[in-house]
C-alpha positions in Angstrom: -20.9 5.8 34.0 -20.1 5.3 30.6 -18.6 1.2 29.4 -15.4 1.9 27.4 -14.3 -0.8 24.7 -10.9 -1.6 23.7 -10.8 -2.1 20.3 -9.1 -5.3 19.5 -5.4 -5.1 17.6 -5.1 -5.8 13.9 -3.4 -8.7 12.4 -0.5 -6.0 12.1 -0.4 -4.9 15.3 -0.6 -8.1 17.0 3.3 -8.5 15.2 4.6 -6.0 16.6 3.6 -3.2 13.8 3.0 0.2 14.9 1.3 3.1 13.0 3.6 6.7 13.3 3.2 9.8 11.6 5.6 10.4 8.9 6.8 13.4 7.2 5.2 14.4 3.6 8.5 13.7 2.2 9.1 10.2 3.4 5.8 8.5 3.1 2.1 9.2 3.2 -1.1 8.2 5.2 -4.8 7.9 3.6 -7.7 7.5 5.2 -10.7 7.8 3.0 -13.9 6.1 2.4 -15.1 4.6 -1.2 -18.3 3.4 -2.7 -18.1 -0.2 -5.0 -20.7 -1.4 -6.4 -22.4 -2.7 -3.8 -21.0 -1.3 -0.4 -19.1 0.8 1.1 -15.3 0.7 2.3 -13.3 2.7 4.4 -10.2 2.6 4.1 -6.4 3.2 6.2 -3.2 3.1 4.4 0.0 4.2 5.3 3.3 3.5 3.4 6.8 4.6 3.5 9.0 5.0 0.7 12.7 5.4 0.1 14.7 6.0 -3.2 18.5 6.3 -3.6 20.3 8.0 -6.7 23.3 6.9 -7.6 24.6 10.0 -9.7 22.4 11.5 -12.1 21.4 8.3 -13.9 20.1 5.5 -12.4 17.9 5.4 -9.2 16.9 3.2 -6.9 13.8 2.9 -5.2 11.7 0.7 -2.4 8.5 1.0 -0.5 6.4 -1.1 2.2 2.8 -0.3 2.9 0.4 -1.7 4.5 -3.5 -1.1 5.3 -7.3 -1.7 6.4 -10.6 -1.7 4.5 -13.5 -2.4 6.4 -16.9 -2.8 4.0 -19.6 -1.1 6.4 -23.5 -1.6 5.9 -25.6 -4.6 5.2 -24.3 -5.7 2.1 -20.2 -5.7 3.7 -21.4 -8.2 6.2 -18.9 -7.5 8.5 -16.0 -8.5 6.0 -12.5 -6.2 6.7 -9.4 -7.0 4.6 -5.4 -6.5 5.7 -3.0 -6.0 3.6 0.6 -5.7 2.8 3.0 -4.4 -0.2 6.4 -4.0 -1.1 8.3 -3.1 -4.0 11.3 -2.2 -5.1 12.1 -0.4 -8.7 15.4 0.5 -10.5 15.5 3.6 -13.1 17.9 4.9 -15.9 18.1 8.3 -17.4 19.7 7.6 -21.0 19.3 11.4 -21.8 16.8 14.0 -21.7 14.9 12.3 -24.1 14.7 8.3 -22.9 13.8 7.5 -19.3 13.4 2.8 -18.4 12.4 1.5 -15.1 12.2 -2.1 -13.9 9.4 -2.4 -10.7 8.8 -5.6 -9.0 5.9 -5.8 -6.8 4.4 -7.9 -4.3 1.2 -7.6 -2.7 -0.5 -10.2 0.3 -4.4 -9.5 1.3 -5.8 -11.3 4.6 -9.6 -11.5 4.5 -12.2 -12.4 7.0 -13.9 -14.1 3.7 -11.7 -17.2 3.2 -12.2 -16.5 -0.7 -10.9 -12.9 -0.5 -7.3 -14.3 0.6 -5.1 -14.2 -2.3 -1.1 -12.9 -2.9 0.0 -11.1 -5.8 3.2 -10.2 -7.3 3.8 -8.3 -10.8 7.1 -7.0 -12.8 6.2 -4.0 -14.8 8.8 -2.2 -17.5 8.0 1.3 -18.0 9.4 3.6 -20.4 9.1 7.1 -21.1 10.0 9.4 -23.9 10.2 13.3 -24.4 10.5 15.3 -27.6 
């Protein structure tokens, strides 16, 4: 007879978060694996995002996400990271021609390797332009 292990919850899951499938439309899921320069990671993200326009002009926009990556073989020693992001963004249609947007971001990153914990938040101002 076959031993079956339980796999133990992720910090996420131990909160009360819980994984569904989304439509295409609403948000996304990736599950992938990566090569770095000296490992490998696989990797499980799933966000959901929302935008609002009000009128033809000016939209607004937010998204959460959140995810795994586990570095697998000798040189990942074991080390998975969970993380968490949010942002939300504000855009304005001038015209055809002129196209701003405001983002703020925040992003948190829980490490088994005490230096790998670290938060970061940015404010980016894009703008586009079409002749």
């Amino acid at each position: 007879m076959e031993s079956v292990t339980t796999p133990q919850p992720s910090w996420l899951q131990r909160y009360g978060f819980r994984f569904v499938e989304l439509p295409p439309s609403v948000g996304h899921q990736r599950h992938d694996f990566g090569g770095l320069q000296h490992y490998v990671r696989q990797r499980l993200h799933r966000c959901l995002d929302l935008q609002y326009a009000r009128g033809a002009r000016l939209v607004f926009g937010t998204g959460v996400g959140a995810g795994i990556n586990k570095f697998l073989g000798v040189a990942g020693a074991g080390r998975k990271d969970t993380y968490f992001s949010v942002y939300g963004r504000i855009g304005y249609t001038f015209s055809e021609r002129l196209r701003l947007g405001l983002v703020y971001s925040y992003y948190k990153n829980w490490s088994t390797l005490a230096f790998s914990d670290f938060a970061r938040q940015s404010v980016t101002f894009d703008a586009s332009s079409r002749f």
